[in-house]
C-alpha positions in Angstrom: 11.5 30.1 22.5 9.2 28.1 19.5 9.3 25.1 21.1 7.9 26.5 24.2 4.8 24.4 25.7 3.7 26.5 28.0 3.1 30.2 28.0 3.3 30.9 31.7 6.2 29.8 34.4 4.1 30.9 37.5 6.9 30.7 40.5 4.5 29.9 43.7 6.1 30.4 47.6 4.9 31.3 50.8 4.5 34.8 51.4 7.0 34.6 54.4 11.1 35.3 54.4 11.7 31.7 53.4 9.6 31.8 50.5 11.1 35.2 49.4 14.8 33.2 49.4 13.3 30.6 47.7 11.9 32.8 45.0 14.9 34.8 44.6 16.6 31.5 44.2 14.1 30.4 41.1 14.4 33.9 39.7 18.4 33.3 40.2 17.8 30.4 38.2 15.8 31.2 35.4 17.7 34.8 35.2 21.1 32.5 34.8 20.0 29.7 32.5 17.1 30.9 30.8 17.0 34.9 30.2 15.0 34.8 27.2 12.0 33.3 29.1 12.3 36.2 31.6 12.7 38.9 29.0 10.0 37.4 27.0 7.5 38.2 29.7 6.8 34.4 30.2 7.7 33.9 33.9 5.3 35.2 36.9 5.2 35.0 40.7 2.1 34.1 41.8 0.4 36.7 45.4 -0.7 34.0 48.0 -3.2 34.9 50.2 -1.8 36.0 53.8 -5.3 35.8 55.4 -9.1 34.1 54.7 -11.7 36.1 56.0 -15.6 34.4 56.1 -18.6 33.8 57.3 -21.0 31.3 56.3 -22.3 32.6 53.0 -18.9 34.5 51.8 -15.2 33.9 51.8 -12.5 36.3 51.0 -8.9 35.9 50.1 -6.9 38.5 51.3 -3.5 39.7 50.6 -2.9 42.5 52.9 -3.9 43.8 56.3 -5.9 46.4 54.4 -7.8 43.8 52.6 -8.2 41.7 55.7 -9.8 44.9 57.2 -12.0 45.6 54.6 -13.2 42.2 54.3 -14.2 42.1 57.5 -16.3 45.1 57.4 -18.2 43.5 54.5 -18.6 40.2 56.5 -19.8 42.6 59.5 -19.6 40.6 63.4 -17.1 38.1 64.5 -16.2 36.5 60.8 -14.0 33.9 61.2 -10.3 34.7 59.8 -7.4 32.5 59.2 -3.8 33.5 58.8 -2.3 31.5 56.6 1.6 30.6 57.4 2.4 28.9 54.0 1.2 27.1 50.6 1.3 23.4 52.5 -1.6 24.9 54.9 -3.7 25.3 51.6 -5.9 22.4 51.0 -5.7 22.0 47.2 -9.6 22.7 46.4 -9.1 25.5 48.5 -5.8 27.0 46.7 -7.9 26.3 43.4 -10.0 29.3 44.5 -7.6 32.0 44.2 -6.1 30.5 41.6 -9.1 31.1 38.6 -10.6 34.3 37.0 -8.8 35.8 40.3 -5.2 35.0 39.9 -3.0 37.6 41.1 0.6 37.6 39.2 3.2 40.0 38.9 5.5 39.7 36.0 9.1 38.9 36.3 10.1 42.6 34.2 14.1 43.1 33.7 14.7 46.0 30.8 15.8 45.4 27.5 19.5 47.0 28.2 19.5 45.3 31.5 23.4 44.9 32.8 21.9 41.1 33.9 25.7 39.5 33.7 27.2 42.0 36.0 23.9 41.6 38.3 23.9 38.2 38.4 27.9 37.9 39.2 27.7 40.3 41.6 24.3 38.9 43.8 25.3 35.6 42.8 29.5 35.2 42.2 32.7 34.5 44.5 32.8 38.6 45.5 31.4 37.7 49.3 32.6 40.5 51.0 31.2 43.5 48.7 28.3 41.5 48.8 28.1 41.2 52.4 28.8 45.0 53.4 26.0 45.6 50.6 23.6 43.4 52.9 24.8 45.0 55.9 24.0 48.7 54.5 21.2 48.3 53.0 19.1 45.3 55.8 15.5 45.8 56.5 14.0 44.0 59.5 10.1 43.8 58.7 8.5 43.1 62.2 4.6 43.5 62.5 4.2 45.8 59.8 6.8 48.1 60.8 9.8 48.2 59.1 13.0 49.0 61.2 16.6 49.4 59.3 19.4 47.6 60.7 
């Protein structure tokens, strides 16, 4: 942890199902190999922008349909909006926009008495059928804002 050279590990993937696994992946990762960082409050996942919502004088980077909505009102008629499927649609001048004084991060948090071995072997170890009734019972299918359980 002294020789550290960077404060923040910021883990950046598109806001769609693939991006989740790959984020739960890195978190798998750092959780495995490097607790201290996580415990330490050092590593971050960085909110992309699902839509862009503008008009010729203002642009707004929105990361919900409630924000999209609002924005629009503020823009008033026929704004142009832009869903954005992934990081690699981002032009990097534009991703440089949301990434300033905005920034949106949430913290990687696990408690102080966390049971992170037992976690970690259980999400993560050789015990595939627990883990796969524990999938079974407890899938969410997330379809259009509506959320059905499987």
């Amino acid at each position: 942890m002294k020789g550290l050279r960077y404060n923040k590990i910021i883990l950046a993937t598109d806001a769609d199902v693939d991006g989740m696994h790959i984020r739960l992946l890195l978190m798998t990762f750092f959780l495995q190999f490097f607790p201290e960082l996580v415990k330490n409050g050092h590593v971050y996942v960085l909110q992309t922008p699902l839509f862009r919502v503008r008009n010729k004088q203002h642009t707004y980077y929105c990361y919900s349909e409630s924000e999209k909505e609002a924005a629009i009102k503020k823009l008033g008629s026929k704004p142009e909006i832009t869903r954005f499927k992934g990081l690699g649609e981002i032009s990097p001048d534009e991703f440089s926009k949301f990434i300033g004084e905005d920034i949106r991060l949430d913290p990687v948090i696990i408690g102080k008495d966390s049971a992170l071995p037992k976690m970690l072997d259980y999400f993560m170890g050789k015990n595939t059928p627990d883990r796969q009734d524990f999938i079974i019972r407890n899938l969410r299918i997330e379809k259009d804002e509506e959320i059905l359980v499987a």
